[in-house]
C-alpha positions as CSV (number, residue, x, y, z in Angstrom):
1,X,93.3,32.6,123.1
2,X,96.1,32.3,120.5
3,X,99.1,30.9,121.1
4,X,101.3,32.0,118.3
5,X,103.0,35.2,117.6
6,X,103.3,36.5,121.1
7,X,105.8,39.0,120.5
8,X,103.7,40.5,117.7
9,X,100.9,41.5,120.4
10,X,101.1,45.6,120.8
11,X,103.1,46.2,117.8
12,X,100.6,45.5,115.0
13,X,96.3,45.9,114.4
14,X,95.0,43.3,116.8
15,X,91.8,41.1,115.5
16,X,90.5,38.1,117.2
17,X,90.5,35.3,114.4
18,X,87.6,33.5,114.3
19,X,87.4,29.5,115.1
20,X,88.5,27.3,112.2
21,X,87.5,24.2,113.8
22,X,84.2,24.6,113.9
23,X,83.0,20.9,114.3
24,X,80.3,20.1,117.0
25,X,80.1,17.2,119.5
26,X,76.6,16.6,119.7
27,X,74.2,14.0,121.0
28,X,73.4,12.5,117.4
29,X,77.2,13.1,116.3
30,X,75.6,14.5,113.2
31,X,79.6,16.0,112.1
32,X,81.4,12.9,113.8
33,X,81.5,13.4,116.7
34,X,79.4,11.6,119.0
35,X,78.8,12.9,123.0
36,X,80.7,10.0,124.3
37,X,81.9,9.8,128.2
38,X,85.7,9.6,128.7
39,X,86.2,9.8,124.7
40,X,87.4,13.5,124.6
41,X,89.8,15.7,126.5
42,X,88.9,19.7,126.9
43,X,92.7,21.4,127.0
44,X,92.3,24.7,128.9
45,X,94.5,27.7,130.2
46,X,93.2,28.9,133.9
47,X,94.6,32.2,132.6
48,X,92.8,32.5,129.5
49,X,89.1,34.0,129.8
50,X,87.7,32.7,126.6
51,X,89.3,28.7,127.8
52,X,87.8,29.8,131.6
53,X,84.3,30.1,130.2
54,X,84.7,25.8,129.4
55,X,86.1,25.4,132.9
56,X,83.0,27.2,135.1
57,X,80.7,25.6,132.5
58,X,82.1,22.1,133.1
59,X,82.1,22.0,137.0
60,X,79.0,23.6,137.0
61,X,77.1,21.2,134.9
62,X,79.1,18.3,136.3
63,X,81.1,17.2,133.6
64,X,84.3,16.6,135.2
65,X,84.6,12.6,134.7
66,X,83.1,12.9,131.4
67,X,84.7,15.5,130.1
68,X,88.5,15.5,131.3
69,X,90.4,17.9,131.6
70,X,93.9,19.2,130.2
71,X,95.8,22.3,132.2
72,X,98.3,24.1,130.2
73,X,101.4,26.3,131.4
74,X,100.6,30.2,131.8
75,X,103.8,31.0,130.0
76,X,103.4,29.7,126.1
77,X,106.1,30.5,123.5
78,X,105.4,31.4,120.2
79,X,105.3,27.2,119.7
80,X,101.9,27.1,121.0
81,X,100.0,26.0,124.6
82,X,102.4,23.4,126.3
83,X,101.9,21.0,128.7
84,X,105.0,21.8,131.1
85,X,103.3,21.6,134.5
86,X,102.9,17.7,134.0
87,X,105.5,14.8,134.5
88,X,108.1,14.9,131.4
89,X,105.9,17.7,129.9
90,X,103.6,15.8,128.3
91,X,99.8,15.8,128.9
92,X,99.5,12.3,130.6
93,X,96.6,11.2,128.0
94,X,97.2,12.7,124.9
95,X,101.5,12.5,125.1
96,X,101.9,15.7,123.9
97,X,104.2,18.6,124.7
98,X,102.7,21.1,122.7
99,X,98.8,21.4,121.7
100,X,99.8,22.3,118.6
101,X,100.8,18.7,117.9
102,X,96.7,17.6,117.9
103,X,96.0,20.4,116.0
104,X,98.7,19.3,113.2
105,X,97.2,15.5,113.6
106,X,93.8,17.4,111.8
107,X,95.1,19.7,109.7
108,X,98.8,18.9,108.7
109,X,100.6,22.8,108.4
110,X,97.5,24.4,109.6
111,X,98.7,28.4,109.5
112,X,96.3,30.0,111.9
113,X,97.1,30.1,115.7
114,X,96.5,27.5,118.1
115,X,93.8,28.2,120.7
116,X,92.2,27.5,123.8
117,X,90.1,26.1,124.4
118,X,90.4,22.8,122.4
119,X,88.9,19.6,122.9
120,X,90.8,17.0,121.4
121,X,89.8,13.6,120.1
122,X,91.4,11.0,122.9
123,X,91.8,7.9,120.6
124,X,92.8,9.4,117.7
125,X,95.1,12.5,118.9
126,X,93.0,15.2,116.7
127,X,91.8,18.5,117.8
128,X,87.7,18.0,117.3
129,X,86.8,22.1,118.1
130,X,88.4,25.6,118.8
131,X,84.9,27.0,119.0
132,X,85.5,28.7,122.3
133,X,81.5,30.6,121.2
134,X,80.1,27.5,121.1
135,X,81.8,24.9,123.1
136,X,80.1,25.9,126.2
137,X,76.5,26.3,124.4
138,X,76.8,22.4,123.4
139,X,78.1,21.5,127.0
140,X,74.8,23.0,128.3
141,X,72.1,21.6,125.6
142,X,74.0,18.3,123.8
143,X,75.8,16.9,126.8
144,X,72.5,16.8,129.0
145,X,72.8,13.1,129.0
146,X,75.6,13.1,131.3
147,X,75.1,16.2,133.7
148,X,74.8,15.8,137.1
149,X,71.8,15.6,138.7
150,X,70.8,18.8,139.6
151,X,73.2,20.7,137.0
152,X,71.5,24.1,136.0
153,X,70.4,25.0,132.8
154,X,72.6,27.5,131.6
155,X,70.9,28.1,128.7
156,X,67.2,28.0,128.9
157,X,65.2,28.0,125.8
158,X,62.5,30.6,126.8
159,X,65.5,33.0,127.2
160,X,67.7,32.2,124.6
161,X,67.2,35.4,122.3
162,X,68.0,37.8,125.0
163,X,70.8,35.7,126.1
164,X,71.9,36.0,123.1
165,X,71.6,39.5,122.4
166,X,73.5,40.2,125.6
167,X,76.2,37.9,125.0
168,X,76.7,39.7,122.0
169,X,77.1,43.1,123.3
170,X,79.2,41.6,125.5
171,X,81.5,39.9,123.6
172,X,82.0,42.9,121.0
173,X,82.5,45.7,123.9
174,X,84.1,44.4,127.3
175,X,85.0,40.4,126.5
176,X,87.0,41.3,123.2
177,X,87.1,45.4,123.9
178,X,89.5,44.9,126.5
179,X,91.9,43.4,124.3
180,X,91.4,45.7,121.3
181,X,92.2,48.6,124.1
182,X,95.3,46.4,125.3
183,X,96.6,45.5,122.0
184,X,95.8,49.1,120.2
185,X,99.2,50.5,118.3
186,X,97.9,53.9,117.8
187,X,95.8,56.1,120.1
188,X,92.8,56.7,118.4
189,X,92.4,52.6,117.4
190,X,92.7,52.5,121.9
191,X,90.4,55.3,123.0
192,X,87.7,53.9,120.5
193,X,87.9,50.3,122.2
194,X,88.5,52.4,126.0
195,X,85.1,54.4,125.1
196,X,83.0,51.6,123.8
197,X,84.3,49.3,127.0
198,X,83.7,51.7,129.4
199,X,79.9,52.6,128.0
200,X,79.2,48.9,127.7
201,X,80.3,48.6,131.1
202,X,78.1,51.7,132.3
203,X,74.8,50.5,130.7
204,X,75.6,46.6,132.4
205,X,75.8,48.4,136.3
206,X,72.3,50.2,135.3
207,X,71.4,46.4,134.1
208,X,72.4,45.1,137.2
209,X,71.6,47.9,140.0
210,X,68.1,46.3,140.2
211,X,68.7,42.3,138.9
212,X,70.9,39.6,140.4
213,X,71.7,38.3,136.9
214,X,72.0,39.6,133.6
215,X,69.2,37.4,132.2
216,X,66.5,36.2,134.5
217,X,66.8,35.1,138.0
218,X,69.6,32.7,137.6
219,X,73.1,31.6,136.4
220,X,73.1,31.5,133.0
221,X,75.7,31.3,130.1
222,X,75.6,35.1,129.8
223,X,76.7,35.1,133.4
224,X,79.9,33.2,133.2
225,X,81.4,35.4,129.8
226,X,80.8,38.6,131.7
227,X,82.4,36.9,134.8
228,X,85.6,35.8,133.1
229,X,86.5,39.4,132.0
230,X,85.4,40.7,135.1
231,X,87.2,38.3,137.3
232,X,90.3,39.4,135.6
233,X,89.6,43.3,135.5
234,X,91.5,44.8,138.0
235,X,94.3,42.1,138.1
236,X,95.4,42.9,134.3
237,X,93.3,44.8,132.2
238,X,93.2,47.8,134.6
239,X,96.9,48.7,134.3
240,X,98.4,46.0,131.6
241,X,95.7,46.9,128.9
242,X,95.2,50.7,129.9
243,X,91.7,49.8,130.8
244,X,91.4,52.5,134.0
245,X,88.9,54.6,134.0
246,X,88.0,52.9,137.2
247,X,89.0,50.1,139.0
248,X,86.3,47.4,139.5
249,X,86.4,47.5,142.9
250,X,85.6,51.5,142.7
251,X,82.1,50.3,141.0
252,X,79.6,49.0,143.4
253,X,77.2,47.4,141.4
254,X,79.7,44.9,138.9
255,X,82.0,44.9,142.2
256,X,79.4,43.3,144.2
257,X,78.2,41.2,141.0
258,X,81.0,39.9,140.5
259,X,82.2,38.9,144.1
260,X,78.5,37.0,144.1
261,X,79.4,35.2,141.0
262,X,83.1,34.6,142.7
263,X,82.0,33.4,146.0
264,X,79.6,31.1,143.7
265,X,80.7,27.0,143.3
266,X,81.8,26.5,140.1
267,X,83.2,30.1,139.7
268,X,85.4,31.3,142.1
269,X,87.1,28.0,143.1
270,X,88.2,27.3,139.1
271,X,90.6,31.0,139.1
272,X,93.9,30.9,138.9
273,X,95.2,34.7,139.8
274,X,98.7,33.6,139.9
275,X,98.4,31.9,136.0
276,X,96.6,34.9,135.0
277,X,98.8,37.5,135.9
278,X,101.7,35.7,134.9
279,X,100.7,34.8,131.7
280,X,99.6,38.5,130.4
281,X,102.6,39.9,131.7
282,X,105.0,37.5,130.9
283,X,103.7,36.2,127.5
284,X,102.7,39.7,126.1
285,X,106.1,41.2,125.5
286,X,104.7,43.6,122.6
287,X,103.5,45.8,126.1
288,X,105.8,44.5,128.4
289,X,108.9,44.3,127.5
290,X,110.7,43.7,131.1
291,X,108.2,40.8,132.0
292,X,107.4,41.9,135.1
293,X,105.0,40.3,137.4
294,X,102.9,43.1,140.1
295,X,102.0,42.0,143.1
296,X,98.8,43.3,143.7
297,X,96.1,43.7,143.7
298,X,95.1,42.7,146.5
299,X,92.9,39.8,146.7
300,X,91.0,39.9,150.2
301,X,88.1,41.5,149.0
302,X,86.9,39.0,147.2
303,X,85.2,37.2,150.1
304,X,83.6,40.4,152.0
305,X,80.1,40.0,151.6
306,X,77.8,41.3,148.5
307,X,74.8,41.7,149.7
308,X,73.5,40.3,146.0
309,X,70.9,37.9,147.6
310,X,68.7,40.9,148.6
311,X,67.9,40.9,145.0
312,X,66.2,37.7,145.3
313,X,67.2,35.1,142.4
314,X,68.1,31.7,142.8
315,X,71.6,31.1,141.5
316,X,70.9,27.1,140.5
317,X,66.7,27.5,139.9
318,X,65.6,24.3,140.7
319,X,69.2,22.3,141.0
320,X,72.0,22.5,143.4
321,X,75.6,23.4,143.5
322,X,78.3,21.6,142.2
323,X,80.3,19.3,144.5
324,X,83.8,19.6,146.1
325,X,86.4,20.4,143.1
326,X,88.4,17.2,142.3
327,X,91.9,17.4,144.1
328,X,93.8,17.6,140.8
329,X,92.0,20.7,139.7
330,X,92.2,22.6,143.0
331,X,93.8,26.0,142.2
332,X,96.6,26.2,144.8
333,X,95.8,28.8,147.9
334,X,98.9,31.0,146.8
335,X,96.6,31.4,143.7
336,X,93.5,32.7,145.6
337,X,92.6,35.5,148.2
């Protein structure tokens, strides 16, 4: 998610810029950039979907010593990320205030906008990758080497063209629909992105009346981009981005999905609800001017039961759940239900 040119959002075309750091950290470092434990630093927002995808993927594959981890302020200003919830407002490893300094240490005057999630290069200060499309892929398939034991394969070779395929129906209709909805300056540029969500989102219940996962009989990386949207449906895009045809919670099928998902390790236990609402209502003055916060929803119903497992499907296949969350990255209980 960009972190430029807040005030712009609502009152001009939105488009989602693609990644211009495209470099890959792979296990034969083949553009640089060797997998290497402790040698990079993933700089995520807990209120930003696309930077939320990293953080699920992470814990769930076990890659929280080898792949620390970097947690921005909500709020941004047009300046970029920053790092005000740490000591001084620096991040403690990298000595920045502002992400946009490791992105200036790779391209001096870069003029796109600055992203999470980023993984930055520890020793030398540079931004490595924006690639929020492929970081998680390569945390799943070139970082095998230092996954726990028992991670889950997230993106299992057998199923990686229908994976795909979902993903990218995904992506183009609910992940980025939502924002092309939120961010729409006219009405018929909205109720194209309302329509297209809301028929995406019909033909995933049909999907998932009868399955307990969108591809196969597990978790996979498909899984975690619907979940990030979802997670965040009724919260913001409901009411902030005009996305309410329905609540989520008035849908029983991605409801009950999505509480599985939540009451999941390595899902639930990495969202933020207070950094998510605050950030898209305070950030986003284009569509909200005042800056005001809502209070609800309300959050208890995220831990009533599902009733998913009668489905069958084994969440982990043939590993095991991740462990406790380190105490730094626990999301504060005034943040969950």
């Amino acid at each position: 998610m960009s972190g430029g040119g807040n005030t712009a959002y609502g009152r001009k075309a939105f488009q989602r810029s693609r990644a211009h750091f495209t470099d890959r950290i792979t296990r034969d470092g083949r553009d640089g950039w060797p997998v290497e434990a402790g040698r990079y630093r993933l700089v995520v927002s807990r209120a930003c979907p696309w930077a939320s995808r990293a953080v699920v993927s992470r814990r769930l594959l076990g890659l929280e010593q080898a792949l620390p981890m970097a947690i921005t302020d909500p709020v941004q200003d047009d300046r970029s990320w920053r790092f005000t919830l740490d000591p001084d407002g620096r991040d403690p490893v990298l000595g920045i205030r502002f992400l946009s300094e490791a992105y200036d240490r790779r391209e001096a005057d870069y003029p796109g906008g600055v992203s999470v999630p980023a993984i930055v290069d520890v020793p030398s200060g540079e931004l490595v990758t924006n690639d929020y499309q492929r970081i998680t892929l390569d945390l799943a398939t070139e970082w095998t080497d230092l996954h726990r034991e028992g991670a889950p394969d997230l993106y299992p070779e057998p199923l990686r063209d229908e994976i795909d395929q979902v993903m990218a129906e995904v992506y183009e209709d609910v992940n980025n629909g939502v924002y092309r909805a939120g961010f729409a300056t006219g009405q018929e540029e909205y109720e194209r992105a309302y329509h297209r969500l809301f028929r995406r989102l019909d033909l995933l219940t049909e999907r998932l009346a009868g399955q307990r996962y969108l591809v196969g009989d597990t978790i996979t990386e498909a899984d975690i981009r619907l979940f990030t949207t979802l997670v965040r449906f009724d919260a913001v895009y409901h009411g902030h981005f005009k996305c309410n045809r329905w609540k989520l919670t008035e849908n029983q099928v991605l409801w009950a999905y999505v509480r599985d998902l939540y009451q999941t390790p390595g899902f639930g236990d990495t969202v933020d609800f207070d950094h998510i609402k605050r950030h898209y209502y305070q950030v986003h003055t284009g569509i909200n001017p005042t800056g005001i916060v809502p209070v609800g929803p309300d959050l208890s119903g995220w831990l009533t039961e599902h009733h998913r497992a009668e489905l069958g499907g084994r969440p982990f296949g043939d590993g095991t759940p991740p462990g406790p969350v380190p105490e730094a990255e626990r999301v504060p209980a005034y943040a969950r239900p």
